[in-house]
C-alpha atoms as an extended CHARMM CRD file, in Angstrom:
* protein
*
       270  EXT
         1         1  UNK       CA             81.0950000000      105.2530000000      123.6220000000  PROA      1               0.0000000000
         2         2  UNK       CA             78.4430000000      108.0980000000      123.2060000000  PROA      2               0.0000000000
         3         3  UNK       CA             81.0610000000      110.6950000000      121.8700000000  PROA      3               0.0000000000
         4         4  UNK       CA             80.6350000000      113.3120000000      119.2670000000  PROA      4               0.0000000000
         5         5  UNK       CA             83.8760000000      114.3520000000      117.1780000000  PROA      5               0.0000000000
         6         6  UNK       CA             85.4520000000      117.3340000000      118.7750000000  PROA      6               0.0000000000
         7         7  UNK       CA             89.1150000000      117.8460000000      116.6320000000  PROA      7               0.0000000000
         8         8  UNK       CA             90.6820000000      120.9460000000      116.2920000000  PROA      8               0.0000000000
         9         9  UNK       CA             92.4050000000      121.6470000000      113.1180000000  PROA      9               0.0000000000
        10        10  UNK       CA             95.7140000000      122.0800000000      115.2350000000  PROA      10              0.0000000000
        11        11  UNK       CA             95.4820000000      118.4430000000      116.0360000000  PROA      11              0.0000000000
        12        12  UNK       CA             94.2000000000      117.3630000000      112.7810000000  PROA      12              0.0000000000
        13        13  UNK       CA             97.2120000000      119.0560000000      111.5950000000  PROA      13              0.0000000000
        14        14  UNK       CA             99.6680000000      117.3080000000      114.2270000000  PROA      14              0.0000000000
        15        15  UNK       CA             98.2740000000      114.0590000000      112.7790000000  PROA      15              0.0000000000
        16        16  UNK       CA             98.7620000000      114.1810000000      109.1780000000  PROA      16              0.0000000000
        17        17  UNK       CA            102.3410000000      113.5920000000      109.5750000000  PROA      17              0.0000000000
        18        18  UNK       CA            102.4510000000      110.6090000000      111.2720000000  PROA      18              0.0000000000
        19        19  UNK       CA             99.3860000000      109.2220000000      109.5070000000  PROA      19              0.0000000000
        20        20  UNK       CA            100.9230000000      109.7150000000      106.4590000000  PROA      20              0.0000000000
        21        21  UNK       CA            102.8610000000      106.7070000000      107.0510000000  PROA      21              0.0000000000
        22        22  UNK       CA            100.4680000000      104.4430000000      108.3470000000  PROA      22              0.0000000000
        23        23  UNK       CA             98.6170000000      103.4120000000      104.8740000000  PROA      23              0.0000000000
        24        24  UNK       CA             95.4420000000      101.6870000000      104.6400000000  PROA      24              0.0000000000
        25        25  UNK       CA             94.5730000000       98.0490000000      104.1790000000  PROA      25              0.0000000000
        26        26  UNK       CA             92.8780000000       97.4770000000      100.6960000000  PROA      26              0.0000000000
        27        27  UNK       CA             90.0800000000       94.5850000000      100.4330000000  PROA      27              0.0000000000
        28        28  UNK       CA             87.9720000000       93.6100000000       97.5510000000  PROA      28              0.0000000000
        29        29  UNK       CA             85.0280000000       92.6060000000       99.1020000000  PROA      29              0.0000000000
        30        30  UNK       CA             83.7270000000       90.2180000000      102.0120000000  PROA      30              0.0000000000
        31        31  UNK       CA             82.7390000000       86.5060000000      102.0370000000  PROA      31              0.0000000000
        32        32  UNK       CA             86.6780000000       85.4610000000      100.6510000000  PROA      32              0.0000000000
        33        33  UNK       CA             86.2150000000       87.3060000000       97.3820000000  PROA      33              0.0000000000
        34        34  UNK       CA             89.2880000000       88.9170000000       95.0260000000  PROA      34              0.0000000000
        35        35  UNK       CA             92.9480000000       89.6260000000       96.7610000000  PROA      35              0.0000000000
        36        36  UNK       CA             92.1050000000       89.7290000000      100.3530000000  PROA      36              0.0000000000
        37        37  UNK       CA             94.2840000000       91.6440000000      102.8980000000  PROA      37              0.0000000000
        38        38  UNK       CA             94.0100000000       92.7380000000      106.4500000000  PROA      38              0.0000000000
        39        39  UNK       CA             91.5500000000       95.8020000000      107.5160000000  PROA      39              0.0000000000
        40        40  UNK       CA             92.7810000000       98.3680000000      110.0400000000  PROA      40              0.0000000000
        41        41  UNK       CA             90.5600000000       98.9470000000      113.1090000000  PROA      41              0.0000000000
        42        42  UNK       CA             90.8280000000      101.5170000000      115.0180000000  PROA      42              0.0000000000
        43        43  UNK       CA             89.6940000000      102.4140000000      118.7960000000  PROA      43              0.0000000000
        44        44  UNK       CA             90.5340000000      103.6030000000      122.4040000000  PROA      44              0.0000000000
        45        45  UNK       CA             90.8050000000      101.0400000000      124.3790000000  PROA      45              0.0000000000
        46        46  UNK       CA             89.6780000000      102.8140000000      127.2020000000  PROA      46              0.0000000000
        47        47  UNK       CA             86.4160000000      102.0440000000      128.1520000000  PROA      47              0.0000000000
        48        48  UNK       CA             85.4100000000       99.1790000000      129.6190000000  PROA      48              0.0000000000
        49        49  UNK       CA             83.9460000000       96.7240000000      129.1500000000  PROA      49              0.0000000000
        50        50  UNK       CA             83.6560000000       97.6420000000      125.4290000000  PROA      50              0.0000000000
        51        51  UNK       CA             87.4960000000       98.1450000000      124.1270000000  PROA      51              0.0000000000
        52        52  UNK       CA             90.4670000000       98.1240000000      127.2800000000  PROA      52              0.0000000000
        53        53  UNK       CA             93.8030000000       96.8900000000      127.9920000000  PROA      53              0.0000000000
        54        54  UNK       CA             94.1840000000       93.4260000000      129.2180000000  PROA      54              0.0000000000
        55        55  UNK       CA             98.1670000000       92.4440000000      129.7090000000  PROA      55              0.0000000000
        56        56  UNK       CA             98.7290000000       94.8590000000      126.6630000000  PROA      56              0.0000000000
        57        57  UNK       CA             96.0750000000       93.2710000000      124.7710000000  PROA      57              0.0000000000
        58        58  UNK       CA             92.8770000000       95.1350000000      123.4990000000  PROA      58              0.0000000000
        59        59  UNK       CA             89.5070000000       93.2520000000      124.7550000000  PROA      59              0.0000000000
        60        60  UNK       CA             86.0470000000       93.8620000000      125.4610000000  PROA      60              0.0000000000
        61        61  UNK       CA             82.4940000000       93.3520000000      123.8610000000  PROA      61              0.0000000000
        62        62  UNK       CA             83.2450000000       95.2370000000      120.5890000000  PROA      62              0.0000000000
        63        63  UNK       CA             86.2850000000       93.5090000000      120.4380000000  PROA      63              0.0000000000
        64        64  UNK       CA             84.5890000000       89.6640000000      120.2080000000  PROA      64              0.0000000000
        65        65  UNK       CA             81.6050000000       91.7360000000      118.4360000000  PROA      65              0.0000000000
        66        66  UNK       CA             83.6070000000       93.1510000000      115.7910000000  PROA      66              0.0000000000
        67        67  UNK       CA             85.9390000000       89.9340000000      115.2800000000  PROA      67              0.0000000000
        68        68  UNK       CA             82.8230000000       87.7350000000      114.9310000000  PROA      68              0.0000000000
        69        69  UNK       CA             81.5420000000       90.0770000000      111.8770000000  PROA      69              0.0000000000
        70        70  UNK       CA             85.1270000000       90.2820000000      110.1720000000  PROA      70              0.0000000000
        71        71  UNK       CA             84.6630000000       86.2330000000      110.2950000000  PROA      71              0.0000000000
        72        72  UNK       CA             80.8700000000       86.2460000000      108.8100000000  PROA      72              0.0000000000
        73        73  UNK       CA             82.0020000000       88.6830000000      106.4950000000  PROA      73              0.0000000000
        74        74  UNK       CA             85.3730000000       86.9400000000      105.1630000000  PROA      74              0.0000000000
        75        75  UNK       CA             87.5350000000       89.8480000000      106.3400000000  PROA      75              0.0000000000
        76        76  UNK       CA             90.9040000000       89.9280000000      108.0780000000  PROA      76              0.0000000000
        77        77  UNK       CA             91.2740000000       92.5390000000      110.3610000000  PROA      77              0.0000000000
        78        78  UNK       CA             93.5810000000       94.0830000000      112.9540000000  PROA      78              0.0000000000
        79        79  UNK       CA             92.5900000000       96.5710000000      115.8180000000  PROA      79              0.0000000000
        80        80  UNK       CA             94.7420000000       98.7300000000      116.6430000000  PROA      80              0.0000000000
        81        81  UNK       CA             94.4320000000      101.2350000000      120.3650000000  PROA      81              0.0000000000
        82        82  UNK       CA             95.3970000000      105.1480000000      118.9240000000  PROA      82              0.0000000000
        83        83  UNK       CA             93.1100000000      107.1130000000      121.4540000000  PROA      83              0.0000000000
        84        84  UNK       CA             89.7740000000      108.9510000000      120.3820000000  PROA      84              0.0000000000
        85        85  UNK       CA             90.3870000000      111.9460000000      118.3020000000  PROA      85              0.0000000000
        86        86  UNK       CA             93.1140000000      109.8160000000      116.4130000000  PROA      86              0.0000000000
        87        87  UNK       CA             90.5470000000      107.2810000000      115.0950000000  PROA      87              0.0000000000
        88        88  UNK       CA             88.5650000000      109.8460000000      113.8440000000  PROA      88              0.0000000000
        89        89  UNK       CA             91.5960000000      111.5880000000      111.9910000000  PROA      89              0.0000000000
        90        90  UNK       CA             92.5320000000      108.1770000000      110.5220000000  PROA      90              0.0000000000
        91        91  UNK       CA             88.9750000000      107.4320000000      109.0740000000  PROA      91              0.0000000000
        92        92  UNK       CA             88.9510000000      111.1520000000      107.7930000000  PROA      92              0.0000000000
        93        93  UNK       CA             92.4120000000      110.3490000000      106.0950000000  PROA      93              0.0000000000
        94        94  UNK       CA             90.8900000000      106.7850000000      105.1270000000  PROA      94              0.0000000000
        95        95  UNK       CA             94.3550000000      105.5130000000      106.9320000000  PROA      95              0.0000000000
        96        96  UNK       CA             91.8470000000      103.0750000000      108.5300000000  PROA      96              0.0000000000
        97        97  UNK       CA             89.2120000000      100.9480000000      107.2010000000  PROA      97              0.0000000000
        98        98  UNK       CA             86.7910000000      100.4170000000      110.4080000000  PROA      98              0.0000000000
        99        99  UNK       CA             86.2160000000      102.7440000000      113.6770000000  PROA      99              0.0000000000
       100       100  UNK       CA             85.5560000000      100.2610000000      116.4340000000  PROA      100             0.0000000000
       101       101  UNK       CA             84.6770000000      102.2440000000      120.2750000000  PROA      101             0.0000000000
       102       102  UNK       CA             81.0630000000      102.4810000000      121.5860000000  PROA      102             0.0000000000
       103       103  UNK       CA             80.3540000000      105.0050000000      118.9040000000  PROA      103             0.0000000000
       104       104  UNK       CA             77.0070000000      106.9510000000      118.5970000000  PROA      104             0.0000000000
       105       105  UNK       CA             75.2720000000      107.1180000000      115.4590000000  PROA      105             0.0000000000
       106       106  UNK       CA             73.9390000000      110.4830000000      114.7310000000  PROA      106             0.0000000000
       107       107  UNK       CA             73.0630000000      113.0960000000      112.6580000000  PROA      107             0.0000000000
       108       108  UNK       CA             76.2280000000      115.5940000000      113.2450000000  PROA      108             0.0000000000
       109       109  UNK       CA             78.4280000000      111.9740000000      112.3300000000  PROA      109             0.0000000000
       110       110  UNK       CA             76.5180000000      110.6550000000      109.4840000000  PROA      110             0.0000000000
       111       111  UNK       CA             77.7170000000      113.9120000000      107.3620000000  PROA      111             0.0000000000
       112       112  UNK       CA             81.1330000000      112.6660000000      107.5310000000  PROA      112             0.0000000000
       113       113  UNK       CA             81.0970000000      109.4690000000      108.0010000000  PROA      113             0.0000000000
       114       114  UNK       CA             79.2740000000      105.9040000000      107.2120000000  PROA      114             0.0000000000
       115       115  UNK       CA             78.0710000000      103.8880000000      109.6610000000  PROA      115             0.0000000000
       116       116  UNK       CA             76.6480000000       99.8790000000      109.8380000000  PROA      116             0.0000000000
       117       117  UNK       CA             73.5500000000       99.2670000000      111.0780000000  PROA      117             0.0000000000
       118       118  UNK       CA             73.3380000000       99.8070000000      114.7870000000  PROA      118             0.0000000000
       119       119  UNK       CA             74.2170000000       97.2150000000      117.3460000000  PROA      119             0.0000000000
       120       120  UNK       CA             74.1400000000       98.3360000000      120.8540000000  PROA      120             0.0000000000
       121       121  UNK       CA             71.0190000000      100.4160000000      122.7460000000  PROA      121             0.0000000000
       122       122  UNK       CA             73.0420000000      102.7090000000      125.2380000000  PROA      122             0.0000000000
       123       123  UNK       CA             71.8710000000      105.6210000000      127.3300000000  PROA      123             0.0000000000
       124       124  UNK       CA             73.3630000000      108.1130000000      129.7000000000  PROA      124             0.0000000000
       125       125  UNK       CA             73.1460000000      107.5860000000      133.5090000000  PROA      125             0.0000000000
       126       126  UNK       CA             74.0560000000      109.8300000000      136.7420000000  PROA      126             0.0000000000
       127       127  UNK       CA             76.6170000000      107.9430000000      139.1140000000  PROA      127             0.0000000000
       128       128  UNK       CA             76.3500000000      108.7270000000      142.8250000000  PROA      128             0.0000000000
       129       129  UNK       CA             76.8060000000      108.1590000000      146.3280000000  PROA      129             0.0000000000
       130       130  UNK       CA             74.8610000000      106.4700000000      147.8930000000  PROA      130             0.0000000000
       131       131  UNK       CA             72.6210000000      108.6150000000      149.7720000000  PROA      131             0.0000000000
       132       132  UNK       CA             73.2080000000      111.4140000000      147.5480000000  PROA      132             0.0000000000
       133       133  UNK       CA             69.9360000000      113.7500000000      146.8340000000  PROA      133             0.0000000000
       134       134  UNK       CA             70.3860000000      113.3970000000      143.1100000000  PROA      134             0.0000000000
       135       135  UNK       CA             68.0720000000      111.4380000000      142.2760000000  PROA      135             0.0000000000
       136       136  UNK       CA             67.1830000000      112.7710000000      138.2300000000  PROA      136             0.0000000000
       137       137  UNK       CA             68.6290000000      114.7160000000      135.7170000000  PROA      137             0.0000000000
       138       138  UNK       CA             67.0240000000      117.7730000000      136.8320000000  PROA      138             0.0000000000
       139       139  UNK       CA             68.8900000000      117.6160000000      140.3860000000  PROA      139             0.0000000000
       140       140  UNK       CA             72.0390000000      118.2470000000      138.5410000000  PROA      140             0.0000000000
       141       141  UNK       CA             70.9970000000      122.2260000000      138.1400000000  PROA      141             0.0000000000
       142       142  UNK       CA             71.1790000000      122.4140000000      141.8570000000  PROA      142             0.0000000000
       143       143  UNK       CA             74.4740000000      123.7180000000      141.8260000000  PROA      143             0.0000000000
       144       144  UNK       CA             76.1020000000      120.5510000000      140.9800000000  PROA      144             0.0000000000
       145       145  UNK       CA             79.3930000000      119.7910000000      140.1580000000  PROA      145             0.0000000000
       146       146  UNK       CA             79.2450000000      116.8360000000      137.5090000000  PROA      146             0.0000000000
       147       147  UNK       CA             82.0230000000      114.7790000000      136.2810000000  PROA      147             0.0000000000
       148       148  UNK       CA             82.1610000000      113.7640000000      132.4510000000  PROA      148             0.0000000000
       149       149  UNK       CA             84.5270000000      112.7020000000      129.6880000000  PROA      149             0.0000000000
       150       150  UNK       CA             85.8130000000      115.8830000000      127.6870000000  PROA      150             0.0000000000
       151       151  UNK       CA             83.6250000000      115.5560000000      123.7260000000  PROA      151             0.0000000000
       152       152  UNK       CA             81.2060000000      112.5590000000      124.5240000000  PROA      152             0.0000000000
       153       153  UNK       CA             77.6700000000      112.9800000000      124.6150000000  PROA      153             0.0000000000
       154       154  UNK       CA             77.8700000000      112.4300000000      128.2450000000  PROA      154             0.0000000000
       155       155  UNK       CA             79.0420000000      115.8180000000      128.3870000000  PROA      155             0.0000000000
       156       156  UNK       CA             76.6950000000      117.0550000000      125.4810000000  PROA      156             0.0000000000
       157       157  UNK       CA             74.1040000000      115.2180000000      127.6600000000  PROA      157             0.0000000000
       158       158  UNK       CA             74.7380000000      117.2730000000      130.7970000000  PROA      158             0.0000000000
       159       159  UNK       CA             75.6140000000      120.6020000000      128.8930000000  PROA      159             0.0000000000
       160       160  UNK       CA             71.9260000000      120.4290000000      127.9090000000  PROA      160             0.0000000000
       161       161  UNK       CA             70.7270000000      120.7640000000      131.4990000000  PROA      161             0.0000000000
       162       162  UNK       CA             73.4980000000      122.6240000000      132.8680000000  PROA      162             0.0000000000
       163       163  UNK       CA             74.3130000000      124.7170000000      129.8260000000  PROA      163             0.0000000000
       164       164  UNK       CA             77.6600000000      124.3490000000      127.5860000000  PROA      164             0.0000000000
       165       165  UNK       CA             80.1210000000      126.6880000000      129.5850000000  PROA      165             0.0000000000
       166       166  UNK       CA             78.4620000000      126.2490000000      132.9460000000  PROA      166             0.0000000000
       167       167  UNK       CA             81.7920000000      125.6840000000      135.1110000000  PROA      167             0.0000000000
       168       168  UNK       CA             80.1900000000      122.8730000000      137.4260000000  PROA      168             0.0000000000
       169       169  UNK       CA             80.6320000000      120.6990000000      134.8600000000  PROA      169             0.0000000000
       170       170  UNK       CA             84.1900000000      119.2070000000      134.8690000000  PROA      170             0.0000000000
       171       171  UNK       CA             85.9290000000      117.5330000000      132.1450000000  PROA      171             0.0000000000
       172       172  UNK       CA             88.6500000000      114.4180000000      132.1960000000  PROA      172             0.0000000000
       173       173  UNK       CA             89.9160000000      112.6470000000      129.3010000000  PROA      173             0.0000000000
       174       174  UNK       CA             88.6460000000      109.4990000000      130.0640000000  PROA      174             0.0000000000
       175       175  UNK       CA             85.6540000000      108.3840000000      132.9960000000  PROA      175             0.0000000000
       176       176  UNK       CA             88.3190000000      106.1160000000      134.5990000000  PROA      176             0.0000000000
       177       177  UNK       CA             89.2160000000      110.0010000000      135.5530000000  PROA      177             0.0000000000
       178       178  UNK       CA             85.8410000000      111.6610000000      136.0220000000  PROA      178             0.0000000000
       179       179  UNK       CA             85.1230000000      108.7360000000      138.2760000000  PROA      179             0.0000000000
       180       180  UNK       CA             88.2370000000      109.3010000000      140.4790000000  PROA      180             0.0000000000
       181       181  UNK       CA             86.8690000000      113.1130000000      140.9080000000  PROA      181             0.0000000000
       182       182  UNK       CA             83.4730000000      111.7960000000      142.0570000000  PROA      182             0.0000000000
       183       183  UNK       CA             85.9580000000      109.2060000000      144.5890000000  PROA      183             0.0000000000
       184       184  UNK       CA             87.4350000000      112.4490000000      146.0470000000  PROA      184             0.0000000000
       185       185  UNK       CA             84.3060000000      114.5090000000      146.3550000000  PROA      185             0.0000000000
       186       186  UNK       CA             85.6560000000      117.0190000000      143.7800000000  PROA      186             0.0000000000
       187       187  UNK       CA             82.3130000000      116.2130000000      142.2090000000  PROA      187             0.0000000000
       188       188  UNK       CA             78.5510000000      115.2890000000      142.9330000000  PROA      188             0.0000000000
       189       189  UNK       CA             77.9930000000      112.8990000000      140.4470000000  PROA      189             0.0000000000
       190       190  UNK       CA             79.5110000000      111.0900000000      137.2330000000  PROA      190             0.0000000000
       191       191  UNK       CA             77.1630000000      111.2200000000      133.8860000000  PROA      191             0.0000000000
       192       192  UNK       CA             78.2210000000      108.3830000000      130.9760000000  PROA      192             0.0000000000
       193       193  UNK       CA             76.9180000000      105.7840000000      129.5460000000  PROA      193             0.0000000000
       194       194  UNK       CA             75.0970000000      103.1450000000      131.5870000000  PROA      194             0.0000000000
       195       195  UNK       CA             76.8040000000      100.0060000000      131.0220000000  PROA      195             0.0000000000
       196       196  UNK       CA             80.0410000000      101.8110000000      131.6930000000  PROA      196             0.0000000000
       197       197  UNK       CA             79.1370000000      102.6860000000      135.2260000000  PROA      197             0.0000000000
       198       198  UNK       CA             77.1490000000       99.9990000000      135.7820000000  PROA      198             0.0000000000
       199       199  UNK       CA             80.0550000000       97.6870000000      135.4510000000  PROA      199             0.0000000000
       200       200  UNK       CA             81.8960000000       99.6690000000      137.8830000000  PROA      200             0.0000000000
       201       201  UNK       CA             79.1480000000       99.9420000000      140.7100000000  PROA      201             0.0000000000
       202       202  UNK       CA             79.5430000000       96.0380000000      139.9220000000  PROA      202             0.0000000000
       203       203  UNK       CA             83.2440000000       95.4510000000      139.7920000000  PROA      203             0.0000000000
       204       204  UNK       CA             83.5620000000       98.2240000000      143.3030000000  PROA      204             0.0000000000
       205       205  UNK       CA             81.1640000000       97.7990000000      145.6030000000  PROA      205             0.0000000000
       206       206  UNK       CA             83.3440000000       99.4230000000      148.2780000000  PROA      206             0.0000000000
       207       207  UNK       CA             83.3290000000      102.7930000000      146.7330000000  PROA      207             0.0000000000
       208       208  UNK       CA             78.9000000000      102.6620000000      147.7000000000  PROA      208             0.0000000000
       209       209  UNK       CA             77.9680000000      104.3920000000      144.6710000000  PROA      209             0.0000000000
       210       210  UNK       CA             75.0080000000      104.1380000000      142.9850000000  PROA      210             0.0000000000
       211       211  UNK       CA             73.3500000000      104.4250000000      139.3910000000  PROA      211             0.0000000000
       212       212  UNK       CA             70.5440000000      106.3650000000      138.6620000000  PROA      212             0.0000000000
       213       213  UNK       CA             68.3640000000      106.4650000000      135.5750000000  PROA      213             0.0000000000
       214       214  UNK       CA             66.3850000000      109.3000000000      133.7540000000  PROA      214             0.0000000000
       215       215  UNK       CA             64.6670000000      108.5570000000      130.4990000000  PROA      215             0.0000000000
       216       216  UNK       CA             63.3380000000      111.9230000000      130.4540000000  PROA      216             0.0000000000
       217       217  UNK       CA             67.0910000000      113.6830000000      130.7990000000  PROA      217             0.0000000000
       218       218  UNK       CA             68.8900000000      111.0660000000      128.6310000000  PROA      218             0.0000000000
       219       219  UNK       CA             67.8580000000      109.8370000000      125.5310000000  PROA      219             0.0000000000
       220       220  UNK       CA             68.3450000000      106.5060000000      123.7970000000  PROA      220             0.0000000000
       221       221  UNK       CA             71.2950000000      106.1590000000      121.4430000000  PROA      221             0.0000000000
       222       222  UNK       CA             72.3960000000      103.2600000000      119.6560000000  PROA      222             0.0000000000
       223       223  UNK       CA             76.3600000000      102.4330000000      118.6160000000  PROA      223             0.0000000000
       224       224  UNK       CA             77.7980000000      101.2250000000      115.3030000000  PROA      224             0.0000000000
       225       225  UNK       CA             81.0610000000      100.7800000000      113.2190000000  PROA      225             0.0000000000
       226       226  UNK       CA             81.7050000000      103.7140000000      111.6910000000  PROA      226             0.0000000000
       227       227  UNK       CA             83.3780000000      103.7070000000      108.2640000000  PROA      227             0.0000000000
       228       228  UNK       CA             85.0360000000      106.2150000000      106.1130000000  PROA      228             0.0000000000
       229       229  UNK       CA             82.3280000000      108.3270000000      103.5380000000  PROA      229             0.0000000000
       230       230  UNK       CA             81.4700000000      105.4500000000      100.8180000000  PROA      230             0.0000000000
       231       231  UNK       CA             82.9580000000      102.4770000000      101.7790000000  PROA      231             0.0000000000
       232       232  UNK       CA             82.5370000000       99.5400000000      100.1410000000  PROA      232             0.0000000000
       233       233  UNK       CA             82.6740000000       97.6220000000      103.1990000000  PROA      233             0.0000000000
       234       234  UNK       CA             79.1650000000       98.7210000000      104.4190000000  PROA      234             0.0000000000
       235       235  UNK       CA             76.9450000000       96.1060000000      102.7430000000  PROA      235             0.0000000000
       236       236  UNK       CA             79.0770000000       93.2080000000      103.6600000000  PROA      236             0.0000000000
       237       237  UNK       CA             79.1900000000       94.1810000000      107.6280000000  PROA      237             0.0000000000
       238       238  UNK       CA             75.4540000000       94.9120000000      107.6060000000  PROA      238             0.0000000000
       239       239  UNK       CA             74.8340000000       91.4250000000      106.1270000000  PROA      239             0.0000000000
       240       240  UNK       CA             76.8880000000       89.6990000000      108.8920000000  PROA      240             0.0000000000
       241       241  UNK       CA             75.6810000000       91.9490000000      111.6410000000  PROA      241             0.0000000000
       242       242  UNK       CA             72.1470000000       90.5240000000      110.7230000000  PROA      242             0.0000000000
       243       243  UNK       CA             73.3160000000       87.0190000000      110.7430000000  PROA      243             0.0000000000
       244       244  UNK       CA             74.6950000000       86.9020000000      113.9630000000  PROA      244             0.0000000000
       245       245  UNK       CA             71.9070000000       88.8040000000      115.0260000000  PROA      245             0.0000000000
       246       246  UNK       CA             69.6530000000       85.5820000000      113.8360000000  PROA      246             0.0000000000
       247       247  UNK       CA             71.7890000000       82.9730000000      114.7850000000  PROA      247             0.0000000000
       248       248  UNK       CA             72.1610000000       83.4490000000      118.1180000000  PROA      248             0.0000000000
       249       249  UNK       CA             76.1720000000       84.5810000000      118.0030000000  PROA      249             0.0000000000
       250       250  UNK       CA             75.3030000000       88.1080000000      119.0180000000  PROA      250             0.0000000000
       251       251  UNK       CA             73.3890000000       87.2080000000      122.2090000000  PROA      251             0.0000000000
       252       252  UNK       CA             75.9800000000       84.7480000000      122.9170000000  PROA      252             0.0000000000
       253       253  UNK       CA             79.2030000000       87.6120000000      123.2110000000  PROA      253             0.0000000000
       254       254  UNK       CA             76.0110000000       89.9770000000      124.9750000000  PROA      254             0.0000000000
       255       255  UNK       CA             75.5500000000       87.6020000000      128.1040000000  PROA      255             0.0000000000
       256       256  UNK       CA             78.8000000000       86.9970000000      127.7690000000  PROA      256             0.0000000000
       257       257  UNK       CA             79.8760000000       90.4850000000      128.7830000000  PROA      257             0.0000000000
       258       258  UNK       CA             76.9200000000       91.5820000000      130.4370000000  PROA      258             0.0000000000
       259       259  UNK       CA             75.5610000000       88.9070000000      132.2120000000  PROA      259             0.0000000000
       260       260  UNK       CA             71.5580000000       88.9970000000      130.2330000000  PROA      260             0.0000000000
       261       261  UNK       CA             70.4720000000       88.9790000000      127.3300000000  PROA      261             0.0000000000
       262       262  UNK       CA             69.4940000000       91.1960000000      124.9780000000  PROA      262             0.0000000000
       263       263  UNK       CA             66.0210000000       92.8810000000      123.7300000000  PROA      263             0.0000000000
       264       264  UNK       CA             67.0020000000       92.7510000000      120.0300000000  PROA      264             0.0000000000
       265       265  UNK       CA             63.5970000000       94.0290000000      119.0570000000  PROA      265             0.0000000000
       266       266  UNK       CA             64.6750000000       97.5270000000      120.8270000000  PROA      266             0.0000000000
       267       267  UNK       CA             67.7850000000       97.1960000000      118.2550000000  PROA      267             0.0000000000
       268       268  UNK       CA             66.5950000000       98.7000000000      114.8850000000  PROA      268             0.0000000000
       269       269  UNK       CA             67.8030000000       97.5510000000      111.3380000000  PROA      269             0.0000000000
       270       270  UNK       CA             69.3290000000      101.2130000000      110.1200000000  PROA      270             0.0000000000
């Protein structure tokens, strides 16, 4: 989901307690080797039509992504909803073995964390009404007010243009939120990532919104399971990431989500 860590050490510090219980599933390698047991996954299942709630059940793209590389690999795993800045505390505490929720390799991340090779090509885009005058990035400075979801890159996105404290921009915990505030003209547009809003221009066409796109404001990012520092589980996933990349099993859950297929030569390798 395009977000960058943002924990304070208050909540890190609210966490420890409970995670402290939790444990961590041990494995001794993919492909059915040694004493296998079942990997924790952890996401927020809040973000459709990657990870959400169906009936109380988790779904969505990464969900059939991620289960189809446990199976290449030989790994048992479990995914379990605990919210954004809770799956980052559990891979910090290694109280979880995989971080499974749209989430942005870079730089900043890589420092703390290990990450597969990428799997998804995402960028930022501006959600409107139709017939609004925004039609780039740069119309946000006109004393727009601009929805986003509080520590994603959606709002790092827009706090480049806008600047980081600039009080137009207005920040919900989740875009299910910032996409209500658009709905009751408490803001001029919605910035996230494009096949989240996409998917709702699609799934509402009575709220007459539309999507616009700026290469030039928003810059390609690509998604992968993140992993705690030096895990052993790195080589495996990459291995069965490739594979289904090759046999066809990755374009198969991609249309089956999004309706195309993908350009897997816009997908790099690491």
């Amino acid at each position: 989901m395009k977000k960058f860590k943002f924990i304070s050490t208050v909540l890190v510090a609210a966490f420890v307690f409970i995670l402290s219980a939790c444990g961590t599933s041990k494995t001794t390698g993919g492909n059915g080797g040694g004493d296998e047991k079942t990997l924790k996954v952890v996401t927020d299942a809040a973000y459709a039509p990657f990870e959400y709630l169906d009936k109380g059940k988790v779904v969505g793209f990464d969900v059939d992504f991620t289960n189809a590389v446990a199976k290449e690999a030989g790994i048992k795993i479990k995914i379990e909803n605990v919210g954004w800045d809770p799956l980052f505390v559990e891979l910090d505490k290694k109280t979880a073995d995989i971080g499974m929720s749209a989430i942005t390799i870079n730089d900043e991340r890589k420092q703390t964390y290990d990450f597969t090779r990428p799997y998804f090509l995402s960028t930022n885009k501006i959600l409107v009404p139709k017939g609004s005058d925004i039609k780039s990035g740069a119309d946000l400075k006109n004393n727009k007010k601009v929805a986003v979801q509080n520590a994603t890159t959606g709002q790092e996105a827009v706090e480049g243009l806008l600047g980081k404290n600039n009080e137009k921009i207005k920040k919900f915990e989740n875009n299910n939120l910032a996409i209500q505030e658009l709905k009751s003209g408490g803001a001029d547009a919605v910035v996230a990532d494009n096949t989240v809003i996409e998917q709702y221009v699609k799934n509402n066409p009575n709220d007459n919104f539309v999507v616009i796109e700026d290469s030039t404001a928003f810059a390609q990012e690509f998604y992968g399971l993140m992993l705690p520092k030096g895990s052993k589980l790195k080589a495996d996933l990459d291995k069965a990431i490739n594979t289904l990349m090759e046999n066809g099993e990755y374009t198969k859950i991609y249309k089956k989500w999004f309706k195309v297929e993908p350009d897997l030569t816009k997908i790099p390798k690491e």
